[in-house]
PDB file with one MODEL, atoms N, CA, C and O in Angstrom:
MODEL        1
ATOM      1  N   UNK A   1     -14.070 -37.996   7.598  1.00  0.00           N
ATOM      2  CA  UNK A   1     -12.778 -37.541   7.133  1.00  0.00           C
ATOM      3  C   UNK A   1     -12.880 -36.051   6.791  1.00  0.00           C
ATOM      4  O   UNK A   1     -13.893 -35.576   6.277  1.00  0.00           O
ATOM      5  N   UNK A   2     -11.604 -35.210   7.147  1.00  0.00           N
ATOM      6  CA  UNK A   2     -11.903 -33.840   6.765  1.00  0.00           C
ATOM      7  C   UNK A   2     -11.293 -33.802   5.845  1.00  0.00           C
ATOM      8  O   UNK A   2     -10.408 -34.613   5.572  1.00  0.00           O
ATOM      9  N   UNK A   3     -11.873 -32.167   4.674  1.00  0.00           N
ATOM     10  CA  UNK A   3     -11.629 -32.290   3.686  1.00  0.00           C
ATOM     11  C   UNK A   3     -10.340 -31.455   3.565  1.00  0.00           C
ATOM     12  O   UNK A   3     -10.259 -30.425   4.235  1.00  0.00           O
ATOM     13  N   UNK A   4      -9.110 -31.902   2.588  1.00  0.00           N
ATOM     14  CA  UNK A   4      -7.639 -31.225   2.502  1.00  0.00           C
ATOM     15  C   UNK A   4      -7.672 -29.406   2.241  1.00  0.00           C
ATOM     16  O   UNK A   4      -8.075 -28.820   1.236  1.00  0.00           O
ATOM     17  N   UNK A   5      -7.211 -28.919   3.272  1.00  0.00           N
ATOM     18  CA  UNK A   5      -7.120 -27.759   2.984  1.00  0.00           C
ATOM     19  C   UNK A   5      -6.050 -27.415   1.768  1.00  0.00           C
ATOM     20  O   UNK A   5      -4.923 -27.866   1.561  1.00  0.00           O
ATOM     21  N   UNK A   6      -7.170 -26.032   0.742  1.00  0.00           N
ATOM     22  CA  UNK A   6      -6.142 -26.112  -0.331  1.00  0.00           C
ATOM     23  C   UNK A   6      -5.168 -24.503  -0.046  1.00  0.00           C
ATOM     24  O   UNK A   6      -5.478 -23.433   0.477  1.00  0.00           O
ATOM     25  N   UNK A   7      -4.443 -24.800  -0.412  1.00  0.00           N
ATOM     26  CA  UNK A   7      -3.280 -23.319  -0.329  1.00  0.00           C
ATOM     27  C   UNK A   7      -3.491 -22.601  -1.162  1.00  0.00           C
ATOM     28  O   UNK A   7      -4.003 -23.119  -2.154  1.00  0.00           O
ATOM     29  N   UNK A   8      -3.252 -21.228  -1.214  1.00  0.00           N
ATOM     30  CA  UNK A   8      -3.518 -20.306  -1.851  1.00  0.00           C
ATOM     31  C   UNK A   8      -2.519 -20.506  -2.628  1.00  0.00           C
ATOM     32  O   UNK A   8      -1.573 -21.150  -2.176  1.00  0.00           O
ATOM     33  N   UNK A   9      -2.473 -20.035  -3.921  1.00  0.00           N
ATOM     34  CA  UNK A   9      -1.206 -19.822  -4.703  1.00  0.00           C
ATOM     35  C   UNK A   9      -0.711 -18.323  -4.632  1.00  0.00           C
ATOM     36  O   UNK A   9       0.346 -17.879  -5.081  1.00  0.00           O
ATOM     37  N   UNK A  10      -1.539 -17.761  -4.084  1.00  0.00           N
ATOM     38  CA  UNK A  10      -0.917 -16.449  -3.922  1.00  0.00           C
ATOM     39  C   UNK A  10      -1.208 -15.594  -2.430  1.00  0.00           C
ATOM     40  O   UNK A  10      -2.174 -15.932  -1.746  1.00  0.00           O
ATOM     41  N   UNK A  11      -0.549 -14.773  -2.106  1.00  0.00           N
ATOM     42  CA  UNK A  11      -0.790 -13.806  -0.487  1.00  0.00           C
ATOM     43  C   UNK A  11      -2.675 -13.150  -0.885  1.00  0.00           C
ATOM     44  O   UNK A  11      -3.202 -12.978  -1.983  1.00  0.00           O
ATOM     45  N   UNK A  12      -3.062 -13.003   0.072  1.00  0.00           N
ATOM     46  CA  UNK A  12      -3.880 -12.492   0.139  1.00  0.00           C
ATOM     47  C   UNK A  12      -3.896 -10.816  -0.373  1.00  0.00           C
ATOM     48  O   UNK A  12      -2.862 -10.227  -0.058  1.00  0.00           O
ATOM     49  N   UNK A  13      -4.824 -10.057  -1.043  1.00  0.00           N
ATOM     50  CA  UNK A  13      -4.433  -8.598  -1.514  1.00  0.00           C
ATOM     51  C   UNK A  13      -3.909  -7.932  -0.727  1.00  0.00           C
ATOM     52  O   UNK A  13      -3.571  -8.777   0.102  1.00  0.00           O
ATOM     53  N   UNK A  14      -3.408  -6.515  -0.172  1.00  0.00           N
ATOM     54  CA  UNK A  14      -2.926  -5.883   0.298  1.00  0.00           C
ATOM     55  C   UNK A  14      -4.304  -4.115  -0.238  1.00  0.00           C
ATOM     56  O   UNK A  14      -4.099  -3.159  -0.986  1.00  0.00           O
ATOM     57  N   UNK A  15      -5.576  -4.509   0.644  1.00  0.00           N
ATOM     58  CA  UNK A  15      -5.911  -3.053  -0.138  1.00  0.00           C
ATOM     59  C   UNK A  15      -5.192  -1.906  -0.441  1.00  0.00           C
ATOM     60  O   UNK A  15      -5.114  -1.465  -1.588  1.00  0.00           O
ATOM     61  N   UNK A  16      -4.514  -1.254   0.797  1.00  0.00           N
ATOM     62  CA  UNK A  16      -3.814   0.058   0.651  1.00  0.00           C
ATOM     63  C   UNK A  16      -2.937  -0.115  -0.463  1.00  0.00           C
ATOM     64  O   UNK A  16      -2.557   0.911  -1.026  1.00  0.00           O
ATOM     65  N   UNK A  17      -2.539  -1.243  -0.892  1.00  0.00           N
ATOM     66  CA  UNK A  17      -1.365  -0.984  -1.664  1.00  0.00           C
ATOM     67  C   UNK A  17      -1.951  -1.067  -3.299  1.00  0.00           C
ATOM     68  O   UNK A  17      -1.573  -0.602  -4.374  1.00  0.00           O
ATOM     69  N   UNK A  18      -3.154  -1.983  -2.812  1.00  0.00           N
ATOM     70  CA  UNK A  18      -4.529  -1.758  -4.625  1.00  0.00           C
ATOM     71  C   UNK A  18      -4.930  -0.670  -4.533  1.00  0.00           C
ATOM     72  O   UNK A  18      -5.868  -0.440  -5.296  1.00  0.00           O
ATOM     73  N   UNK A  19      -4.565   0.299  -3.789  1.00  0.00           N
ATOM     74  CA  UNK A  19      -5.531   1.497  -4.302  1.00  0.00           C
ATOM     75  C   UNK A  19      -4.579   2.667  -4.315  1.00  0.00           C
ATOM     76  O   UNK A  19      -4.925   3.710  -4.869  1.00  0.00           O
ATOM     77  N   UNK A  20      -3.378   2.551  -3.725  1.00  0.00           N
ATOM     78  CA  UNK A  20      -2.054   3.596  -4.121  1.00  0.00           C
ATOM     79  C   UNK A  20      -1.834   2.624  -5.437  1.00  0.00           C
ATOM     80  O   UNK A  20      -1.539   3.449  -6.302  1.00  0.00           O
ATOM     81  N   UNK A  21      -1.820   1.685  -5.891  1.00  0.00           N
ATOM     82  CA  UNK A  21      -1.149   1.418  -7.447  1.00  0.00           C
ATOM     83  C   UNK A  21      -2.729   2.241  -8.226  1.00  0.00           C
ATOM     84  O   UNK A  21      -2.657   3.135  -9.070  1.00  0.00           O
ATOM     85  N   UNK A  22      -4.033   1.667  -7.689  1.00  0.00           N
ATOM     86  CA  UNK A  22      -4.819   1.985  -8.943  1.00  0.00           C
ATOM     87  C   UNK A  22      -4.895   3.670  -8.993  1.00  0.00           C
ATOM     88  O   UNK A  22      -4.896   4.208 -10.100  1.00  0.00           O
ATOM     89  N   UNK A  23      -4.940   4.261  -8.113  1.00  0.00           N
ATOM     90  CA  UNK A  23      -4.826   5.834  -8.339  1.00  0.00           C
ATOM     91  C   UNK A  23      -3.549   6.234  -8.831  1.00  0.00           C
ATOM     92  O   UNK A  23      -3.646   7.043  -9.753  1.00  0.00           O
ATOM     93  N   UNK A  24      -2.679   6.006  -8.595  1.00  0.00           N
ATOM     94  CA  UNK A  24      -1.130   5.896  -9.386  1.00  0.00           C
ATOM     95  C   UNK A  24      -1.926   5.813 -10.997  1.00  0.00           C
ATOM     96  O   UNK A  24      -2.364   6.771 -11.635  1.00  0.00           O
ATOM     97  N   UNK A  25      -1.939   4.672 -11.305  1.00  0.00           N
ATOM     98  CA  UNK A  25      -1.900   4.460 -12.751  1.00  0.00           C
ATOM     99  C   UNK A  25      -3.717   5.277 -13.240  1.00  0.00           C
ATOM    100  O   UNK A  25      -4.075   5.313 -14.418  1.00  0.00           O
ATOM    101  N   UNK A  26      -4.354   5.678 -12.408  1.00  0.00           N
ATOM    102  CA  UNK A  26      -5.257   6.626 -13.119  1.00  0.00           C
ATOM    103  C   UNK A  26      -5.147   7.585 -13.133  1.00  0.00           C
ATOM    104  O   UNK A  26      -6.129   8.099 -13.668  1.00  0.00           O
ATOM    105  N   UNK A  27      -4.096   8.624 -12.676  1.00  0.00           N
ATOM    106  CA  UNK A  27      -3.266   9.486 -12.654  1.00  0.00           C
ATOM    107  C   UNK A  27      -2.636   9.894 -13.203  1.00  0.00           C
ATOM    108  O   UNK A  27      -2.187  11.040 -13.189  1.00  0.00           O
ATOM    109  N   UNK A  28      -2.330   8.606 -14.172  1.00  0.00           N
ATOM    110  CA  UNK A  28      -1.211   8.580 -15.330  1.00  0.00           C
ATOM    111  C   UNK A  28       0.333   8.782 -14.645  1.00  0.00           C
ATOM    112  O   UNK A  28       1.261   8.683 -15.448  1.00  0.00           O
ATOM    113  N   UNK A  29       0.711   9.078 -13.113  1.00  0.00           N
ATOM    114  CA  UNK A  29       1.716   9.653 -12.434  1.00  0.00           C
ATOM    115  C   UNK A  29       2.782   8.336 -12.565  1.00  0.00           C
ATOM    116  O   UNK A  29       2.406   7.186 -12.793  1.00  0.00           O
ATOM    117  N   UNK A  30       4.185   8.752 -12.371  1.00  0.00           N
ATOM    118  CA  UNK A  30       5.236   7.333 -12.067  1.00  0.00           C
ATOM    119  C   UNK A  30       5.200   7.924 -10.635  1.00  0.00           C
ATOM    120  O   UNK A  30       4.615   8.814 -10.018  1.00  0.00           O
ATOM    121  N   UNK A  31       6.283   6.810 -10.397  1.00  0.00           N
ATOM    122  CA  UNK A  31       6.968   6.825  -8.557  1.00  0.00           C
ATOM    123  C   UNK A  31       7.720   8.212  -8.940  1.00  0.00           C
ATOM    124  O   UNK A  31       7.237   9.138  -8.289  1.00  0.00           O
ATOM    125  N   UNK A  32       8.903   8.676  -9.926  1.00  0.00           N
ATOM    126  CA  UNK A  32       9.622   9.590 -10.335  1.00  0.00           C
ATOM    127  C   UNK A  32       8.349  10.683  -9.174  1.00  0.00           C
ATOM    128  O   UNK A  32       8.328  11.031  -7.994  1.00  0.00           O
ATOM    129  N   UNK A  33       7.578  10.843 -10.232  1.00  0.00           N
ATOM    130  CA  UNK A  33       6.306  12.000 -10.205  1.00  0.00           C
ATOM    131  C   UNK A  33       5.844  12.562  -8.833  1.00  0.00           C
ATOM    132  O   UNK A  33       5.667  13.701  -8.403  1.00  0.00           O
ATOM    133  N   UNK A  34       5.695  11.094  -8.227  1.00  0.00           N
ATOM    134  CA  UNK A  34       5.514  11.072  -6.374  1.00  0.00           C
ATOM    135  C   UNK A  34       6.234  11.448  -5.472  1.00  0.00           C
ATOM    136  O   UNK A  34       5.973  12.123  -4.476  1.00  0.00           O
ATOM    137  N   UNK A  35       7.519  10.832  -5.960  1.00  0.00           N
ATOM    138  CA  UNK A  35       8.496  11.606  -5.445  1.00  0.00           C
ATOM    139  C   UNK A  35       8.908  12.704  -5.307  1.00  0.00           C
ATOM    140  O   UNK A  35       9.300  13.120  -4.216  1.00  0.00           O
ATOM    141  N   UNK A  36       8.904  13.465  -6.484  1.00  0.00           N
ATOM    142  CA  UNK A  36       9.368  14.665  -6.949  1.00  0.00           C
ATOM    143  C   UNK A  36       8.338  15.385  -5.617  1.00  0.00           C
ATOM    144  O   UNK A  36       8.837  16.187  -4.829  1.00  0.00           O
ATOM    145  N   UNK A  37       7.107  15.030  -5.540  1.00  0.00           N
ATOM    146  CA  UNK A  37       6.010  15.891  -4.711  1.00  0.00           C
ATOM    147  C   UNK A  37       6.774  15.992  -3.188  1.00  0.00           C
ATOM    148  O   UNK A  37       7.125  16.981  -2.544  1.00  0.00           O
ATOM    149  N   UNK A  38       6.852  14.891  -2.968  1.00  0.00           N
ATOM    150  CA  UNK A  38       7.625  14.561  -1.404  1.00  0.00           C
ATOM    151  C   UNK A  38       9.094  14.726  -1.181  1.00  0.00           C
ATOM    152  O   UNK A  38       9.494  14.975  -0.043  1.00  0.00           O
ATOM    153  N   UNK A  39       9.847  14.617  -2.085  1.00  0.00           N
ATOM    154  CA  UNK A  39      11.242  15.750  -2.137  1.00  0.00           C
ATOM    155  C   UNK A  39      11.958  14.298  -1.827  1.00  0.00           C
ATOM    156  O   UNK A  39      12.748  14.248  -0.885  1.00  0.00           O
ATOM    157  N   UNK A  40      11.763  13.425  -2.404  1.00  0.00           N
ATOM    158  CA  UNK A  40      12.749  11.874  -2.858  1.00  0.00           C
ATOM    159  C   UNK A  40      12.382  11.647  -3.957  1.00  0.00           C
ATOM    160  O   UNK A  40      11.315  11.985  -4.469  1.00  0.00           O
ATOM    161  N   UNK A  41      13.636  10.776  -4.623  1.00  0.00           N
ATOM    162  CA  UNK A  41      13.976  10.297  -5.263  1.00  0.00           C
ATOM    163  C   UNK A  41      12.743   9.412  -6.171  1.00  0.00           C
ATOM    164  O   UNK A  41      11.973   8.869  -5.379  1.00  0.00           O
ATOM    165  N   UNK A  42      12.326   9.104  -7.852  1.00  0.00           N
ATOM    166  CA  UNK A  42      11.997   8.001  -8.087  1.00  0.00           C
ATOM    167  C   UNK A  42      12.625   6.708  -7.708  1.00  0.00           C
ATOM    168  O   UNK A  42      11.883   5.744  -7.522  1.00  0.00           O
ATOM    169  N   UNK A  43      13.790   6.593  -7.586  1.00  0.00           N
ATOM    170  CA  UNK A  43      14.604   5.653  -7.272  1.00  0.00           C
ATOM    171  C   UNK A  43      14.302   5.601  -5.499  1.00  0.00           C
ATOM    172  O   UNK A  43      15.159   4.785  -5.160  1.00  0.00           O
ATOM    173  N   UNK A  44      13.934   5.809  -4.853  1.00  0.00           N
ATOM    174  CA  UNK A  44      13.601   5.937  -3.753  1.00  0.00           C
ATOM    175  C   UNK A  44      12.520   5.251  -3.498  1.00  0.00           C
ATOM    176  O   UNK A  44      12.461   4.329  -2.685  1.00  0.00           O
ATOM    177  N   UNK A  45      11.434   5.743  -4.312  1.00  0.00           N
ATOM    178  CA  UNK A  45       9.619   5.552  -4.178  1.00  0.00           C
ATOM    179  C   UNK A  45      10.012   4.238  -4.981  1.00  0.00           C
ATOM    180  O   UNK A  45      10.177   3.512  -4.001  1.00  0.00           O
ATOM    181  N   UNK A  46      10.266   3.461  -6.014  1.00  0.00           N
ATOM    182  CA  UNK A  46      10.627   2.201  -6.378  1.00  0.00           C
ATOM    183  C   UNK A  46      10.717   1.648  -5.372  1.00  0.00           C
ATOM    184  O   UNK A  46       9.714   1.132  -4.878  1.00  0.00           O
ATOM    185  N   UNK A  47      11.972   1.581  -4.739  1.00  0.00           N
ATOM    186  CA  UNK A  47      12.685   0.745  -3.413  1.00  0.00           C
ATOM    187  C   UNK A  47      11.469   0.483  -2.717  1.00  0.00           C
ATOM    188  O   UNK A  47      11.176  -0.702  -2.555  1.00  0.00           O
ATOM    189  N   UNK A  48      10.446   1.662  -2.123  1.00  0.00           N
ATOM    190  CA  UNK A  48       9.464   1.457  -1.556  1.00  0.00           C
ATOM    191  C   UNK A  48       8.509   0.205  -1.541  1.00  0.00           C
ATOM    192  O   UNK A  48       8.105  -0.668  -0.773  1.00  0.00           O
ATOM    193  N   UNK A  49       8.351   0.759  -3.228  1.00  0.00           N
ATOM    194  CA  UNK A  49       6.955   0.197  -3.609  1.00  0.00           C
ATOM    195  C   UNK A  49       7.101  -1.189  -3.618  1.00  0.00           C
ATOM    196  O   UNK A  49       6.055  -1.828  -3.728  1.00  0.00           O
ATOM    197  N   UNK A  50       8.169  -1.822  -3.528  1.00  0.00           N
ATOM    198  CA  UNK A  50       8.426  -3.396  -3.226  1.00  0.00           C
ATOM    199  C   UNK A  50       8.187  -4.112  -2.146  1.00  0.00           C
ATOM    200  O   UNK A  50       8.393  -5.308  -1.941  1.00  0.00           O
ATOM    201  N   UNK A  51       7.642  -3.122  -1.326  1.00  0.00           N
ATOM    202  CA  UNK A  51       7.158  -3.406   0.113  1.00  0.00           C
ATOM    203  C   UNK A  51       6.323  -3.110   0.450  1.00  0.00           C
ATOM    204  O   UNK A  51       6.151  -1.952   0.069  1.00  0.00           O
ATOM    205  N   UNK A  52       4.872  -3.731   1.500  1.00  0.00           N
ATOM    206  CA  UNK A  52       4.185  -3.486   1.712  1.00  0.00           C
ATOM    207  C   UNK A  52       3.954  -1.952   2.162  1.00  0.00           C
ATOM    208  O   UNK A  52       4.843  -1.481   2.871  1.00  0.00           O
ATOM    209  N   UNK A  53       3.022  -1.239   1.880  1.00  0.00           N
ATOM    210  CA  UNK A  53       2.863   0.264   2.618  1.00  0.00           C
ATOM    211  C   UNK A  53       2.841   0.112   3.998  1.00  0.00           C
ATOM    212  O   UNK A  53       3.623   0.800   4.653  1.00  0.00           O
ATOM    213  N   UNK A  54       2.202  -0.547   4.482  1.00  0.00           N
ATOM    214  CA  UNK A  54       2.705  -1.075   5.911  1.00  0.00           C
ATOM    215  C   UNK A  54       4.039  -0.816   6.661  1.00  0.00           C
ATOM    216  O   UNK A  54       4.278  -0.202   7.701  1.00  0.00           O
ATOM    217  N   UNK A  55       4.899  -1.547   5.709  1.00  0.00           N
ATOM    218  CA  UNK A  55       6.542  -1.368   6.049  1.00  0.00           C
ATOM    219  C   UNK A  55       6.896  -0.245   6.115  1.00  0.00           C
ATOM    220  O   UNK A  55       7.605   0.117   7.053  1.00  0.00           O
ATOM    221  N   UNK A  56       6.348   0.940   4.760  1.00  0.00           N
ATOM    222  CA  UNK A  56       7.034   1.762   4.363  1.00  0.00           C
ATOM    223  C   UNK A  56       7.400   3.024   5.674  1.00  0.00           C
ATOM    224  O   UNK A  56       6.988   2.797   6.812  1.00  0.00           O
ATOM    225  N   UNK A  57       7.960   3.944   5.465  1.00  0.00           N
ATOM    226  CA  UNK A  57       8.078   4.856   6.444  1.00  0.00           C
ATOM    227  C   UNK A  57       6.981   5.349   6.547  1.00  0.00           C
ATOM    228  O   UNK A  57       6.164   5.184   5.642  1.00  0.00           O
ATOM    229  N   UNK A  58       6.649   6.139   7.761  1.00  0.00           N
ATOM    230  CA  UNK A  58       4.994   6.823   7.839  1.00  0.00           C
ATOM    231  C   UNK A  58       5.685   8.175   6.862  1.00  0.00           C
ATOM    232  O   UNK A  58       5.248   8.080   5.715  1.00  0.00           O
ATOM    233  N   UNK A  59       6.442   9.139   6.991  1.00  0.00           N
ATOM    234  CA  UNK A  59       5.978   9.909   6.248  1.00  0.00           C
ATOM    235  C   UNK A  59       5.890   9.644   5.183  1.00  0.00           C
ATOM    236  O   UNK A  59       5.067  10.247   4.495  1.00  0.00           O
ATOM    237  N   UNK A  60       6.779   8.546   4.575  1.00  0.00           N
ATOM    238  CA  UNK A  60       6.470   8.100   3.131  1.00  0.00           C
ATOM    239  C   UNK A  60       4.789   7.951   2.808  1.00  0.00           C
ATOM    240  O   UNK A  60       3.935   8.656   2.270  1.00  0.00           O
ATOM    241  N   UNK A  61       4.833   6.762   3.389  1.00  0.00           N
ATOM    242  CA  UNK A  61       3.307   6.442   3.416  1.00  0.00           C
ATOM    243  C   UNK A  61       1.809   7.822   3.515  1.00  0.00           C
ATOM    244  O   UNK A  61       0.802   7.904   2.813  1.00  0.00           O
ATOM    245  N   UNK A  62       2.136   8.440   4.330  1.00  0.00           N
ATOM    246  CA  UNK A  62       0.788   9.303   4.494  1.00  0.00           C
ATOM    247  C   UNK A  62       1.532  10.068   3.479  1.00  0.00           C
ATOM    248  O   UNK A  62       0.577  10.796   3.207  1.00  0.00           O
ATOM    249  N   UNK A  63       2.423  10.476   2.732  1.00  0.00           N
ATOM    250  CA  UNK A  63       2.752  11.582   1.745  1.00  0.00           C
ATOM    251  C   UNK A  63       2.227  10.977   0.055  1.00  0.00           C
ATOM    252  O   UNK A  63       1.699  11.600  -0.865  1.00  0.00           O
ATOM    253  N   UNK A  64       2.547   9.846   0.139  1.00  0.00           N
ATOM    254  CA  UNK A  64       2.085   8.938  -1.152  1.00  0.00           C
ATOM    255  C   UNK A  64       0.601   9.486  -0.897  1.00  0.00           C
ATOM    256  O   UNK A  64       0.190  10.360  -1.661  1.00  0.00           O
ATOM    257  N   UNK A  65      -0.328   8.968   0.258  1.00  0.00           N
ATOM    258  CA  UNK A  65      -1.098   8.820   0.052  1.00  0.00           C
ATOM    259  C   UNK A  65      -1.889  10.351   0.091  1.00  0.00           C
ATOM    260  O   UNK A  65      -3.092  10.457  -0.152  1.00  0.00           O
ATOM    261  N   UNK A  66      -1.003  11.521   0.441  1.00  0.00           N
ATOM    262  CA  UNK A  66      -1.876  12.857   0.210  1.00  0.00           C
ATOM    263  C   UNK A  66      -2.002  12.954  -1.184  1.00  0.00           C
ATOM    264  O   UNK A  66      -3.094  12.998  -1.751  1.00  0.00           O
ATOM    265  N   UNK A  67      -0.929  12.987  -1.745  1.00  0.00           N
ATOM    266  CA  UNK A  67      -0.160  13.080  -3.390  1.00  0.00           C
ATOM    267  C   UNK A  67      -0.996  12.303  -3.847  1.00  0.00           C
ATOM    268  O   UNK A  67      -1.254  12.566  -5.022  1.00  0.00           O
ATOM    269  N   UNK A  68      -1.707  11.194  -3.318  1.00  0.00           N
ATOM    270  CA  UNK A  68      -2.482  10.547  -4.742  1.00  0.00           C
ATOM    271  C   UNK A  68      -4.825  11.003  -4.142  1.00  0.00           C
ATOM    272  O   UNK A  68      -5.884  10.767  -4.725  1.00  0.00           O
ATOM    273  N   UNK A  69      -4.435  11.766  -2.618  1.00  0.00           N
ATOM    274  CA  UNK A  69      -6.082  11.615  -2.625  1.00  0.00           C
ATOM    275  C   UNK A  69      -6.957  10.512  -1.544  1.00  0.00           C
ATOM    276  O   UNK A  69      -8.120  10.513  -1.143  1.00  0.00           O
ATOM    277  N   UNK A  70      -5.777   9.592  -1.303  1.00  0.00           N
ATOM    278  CA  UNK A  70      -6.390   8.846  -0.643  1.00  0.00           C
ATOM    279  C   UNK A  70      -6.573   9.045   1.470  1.00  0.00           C
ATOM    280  O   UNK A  70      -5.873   9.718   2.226  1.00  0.00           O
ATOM    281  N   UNK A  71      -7.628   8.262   1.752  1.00  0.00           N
ATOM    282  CA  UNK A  71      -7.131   8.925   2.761  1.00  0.00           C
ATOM    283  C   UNK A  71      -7.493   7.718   3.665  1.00  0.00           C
ATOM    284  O   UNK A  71      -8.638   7.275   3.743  1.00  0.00           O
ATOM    285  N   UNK A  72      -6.223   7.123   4.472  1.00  0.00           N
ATOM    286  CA  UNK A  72      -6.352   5.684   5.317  1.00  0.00           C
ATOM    287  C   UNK A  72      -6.697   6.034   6.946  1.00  0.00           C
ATOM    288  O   UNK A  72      -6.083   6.792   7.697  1.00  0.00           O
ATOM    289  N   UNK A  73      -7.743   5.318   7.183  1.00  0.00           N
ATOM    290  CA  UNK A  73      -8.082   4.766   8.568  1.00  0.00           C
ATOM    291  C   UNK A  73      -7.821   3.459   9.150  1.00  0.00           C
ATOM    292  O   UNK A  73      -8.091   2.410   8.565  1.00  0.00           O
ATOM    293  N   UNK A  74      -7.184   3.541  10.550  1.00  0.00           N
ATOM    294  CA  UNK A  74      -6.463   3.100  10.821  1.00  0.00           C
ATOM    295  C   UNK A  74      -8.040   2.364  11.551  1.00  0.00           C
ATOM    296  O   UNK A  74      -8.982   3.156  11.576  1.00  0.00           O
ATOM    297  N   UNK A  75      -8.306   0.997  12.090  1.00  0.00           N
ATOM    298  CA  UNK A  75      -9.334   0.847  13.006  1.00  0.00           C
ATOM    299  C   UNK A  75      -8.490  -0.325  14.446  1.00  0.00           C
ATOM    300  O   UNK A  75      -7.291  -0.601  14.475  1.00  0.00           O
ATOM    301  N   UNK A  76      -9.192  -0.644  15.127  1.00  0.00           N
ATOM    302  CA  UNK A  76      -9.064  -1.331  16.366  1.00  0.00           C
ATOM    303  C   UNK A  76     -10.200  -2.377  16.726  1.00  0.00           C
ATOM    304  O   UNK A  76     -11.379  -2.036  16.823  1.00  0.00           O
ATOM    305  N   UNK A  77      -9.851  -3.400  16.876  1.00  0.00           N
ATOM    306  CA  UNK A  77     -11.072  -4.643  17.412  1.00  0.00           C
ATOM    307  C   UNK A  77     -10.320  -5.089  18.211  1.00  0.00           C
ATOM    308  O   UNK A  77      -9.098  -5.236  18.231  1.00  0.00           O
ATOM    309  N   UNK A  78     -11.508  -5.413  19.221  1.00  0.00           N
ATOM    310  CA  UNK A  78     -11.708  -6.559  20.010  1.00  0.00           C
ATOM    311  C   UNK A  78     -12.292  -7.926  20.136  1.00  0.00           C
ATOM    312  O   UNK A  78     -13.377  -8.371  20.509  1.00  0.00           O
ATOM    313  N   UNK A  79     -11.473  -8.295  19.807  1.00  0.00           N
ATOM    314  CA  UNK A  79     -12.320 -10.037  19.508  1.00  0.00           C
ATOM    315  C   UNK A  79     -12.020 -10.832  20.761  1.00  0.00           C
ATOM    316  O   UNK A  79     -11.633 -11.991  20.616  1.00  0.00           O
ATOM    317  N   UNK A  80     -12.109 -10.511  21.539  1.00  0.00           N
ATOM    318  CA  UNK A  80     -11.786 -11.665  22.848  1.00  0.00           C
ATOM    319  C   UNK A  80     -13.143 -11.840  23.533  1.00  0.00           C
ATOM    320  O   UNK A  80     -13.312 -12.455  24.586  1.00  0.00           O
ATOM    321  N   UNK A  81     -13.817 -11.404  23.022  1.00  0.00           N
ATOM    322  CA  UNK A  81     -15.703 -11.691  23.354  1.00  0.00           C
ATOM    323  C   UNK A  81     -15.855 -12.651  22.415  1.00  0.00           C
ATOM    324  O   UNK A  81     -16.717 -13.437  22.808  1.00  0.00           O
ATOM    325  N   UNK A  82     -15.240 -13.088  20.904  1.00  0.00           N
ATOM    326  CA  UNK A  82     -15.720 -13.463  20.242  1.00  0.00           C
ATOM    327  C   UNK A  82     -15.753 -15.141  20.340  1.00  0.00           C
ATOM    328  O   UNK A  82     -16.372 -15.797  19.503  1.00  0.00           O
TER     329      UNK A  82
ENDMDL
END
């Protein structure tokens, strides 16, 4: 007999988005703050942040992420050997 797969109670993390919140809040910076850098709105960068960085617009996204330091690589696999 196999054993019951259990469900997560929650999504799996989202790194990019743990490490734009944790540099955010070691920063001491709000969304207001981020914004202000990138020439939108706090009320703007909010709306955002409810969505994966993924979603977000690219310039949003790579501008958050100059403004806070970080810097994302994008990679590529092939698993059809696998």
């Amino acid at each position: 007999m196999m054993a019951k797969q259990i469900k997560p109670l929650y999504p799996p993390i989202d790194p990019v988005r743990a490490c734009i919140l944790d540099r955010k809040h070691s920063m001491k910076l709000s969304w207001s703050d981020i914004g202000r850098e990138l020439g939108i709105s706090g009320g703007m960068m909010r709306y955002w942040s409810q969505f994966p960085p993924d979603d977000w617009p690219k310039d949003v996204r790579n501008g958050v992420c100059r403004v806070l330091g970080i810097k994302v690589k994008q990679t590529v696999e092939d698993l059809t050997g696998i």
